[in-house]
C-alpha positions as CSV (number, residue, x, y, z in Angstrom):
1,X,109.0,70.7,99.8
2,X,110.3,67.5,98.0
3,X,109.4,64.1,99.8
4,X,112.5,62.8,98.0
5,X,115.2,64.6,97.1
6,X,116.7,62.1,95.4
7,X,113.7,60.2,93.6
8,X,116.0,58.1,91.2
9,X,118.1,56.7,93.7
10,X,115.2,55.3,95.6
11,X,114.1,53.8,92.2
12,X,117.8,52.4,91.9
13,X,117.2,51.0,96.1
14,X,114.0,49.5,94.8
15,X,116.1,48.0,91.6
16,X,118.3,46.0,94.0
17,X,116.2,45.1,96.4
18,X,113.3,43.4,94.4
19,X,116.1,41.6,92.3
20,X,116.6,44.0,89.5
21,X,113.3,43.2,87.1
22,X,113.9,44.3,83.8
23,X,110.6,46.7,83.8
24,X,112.4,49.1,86.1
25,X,115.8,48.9,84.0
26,X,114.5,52.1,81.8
27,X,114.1,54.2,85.1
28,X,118.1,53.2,86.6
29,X,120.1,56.0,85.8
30,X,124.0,53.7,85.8
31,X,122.0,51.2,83.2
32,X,122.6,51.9,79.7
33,X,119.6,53.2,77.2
34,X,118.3,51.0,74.9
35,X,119.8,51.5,71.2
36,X,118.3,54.4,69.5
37,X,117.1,56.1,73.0
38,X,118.7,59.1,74.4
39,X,119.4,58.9,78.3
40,X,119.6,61.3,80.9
41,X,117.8,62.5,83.9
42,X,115.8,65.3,81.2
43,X,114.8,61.9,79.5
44,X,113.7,59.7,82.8
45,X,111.5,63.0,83.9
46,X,110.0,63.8,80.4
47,X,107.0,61.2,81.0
């Protein structure tokens, strides 16, 4: 059973509300990766 079904949104939730600090940018799925990175949710889960 997942706790959280949807585990990047409540990163995204978390973004917002502690006024988006740049550490947690990586993890956002709607903010663009950095140049040279590939994105996508295979890429947030591989570490």
């Amino acid at each position: 059973m997942d706790l959280y079904p949807d585990p990047l949104g409540i990163v995204e939730e978390f973004y917002a509300e502690f006024d988006y600090p740049e550490s947690v940018a990586p993890f956002v799925r709607y903010m663009p990766p950095e140049d040279g990175v590939g994105g996508g949710n295979e890429r947030l889960y591989e570490n």
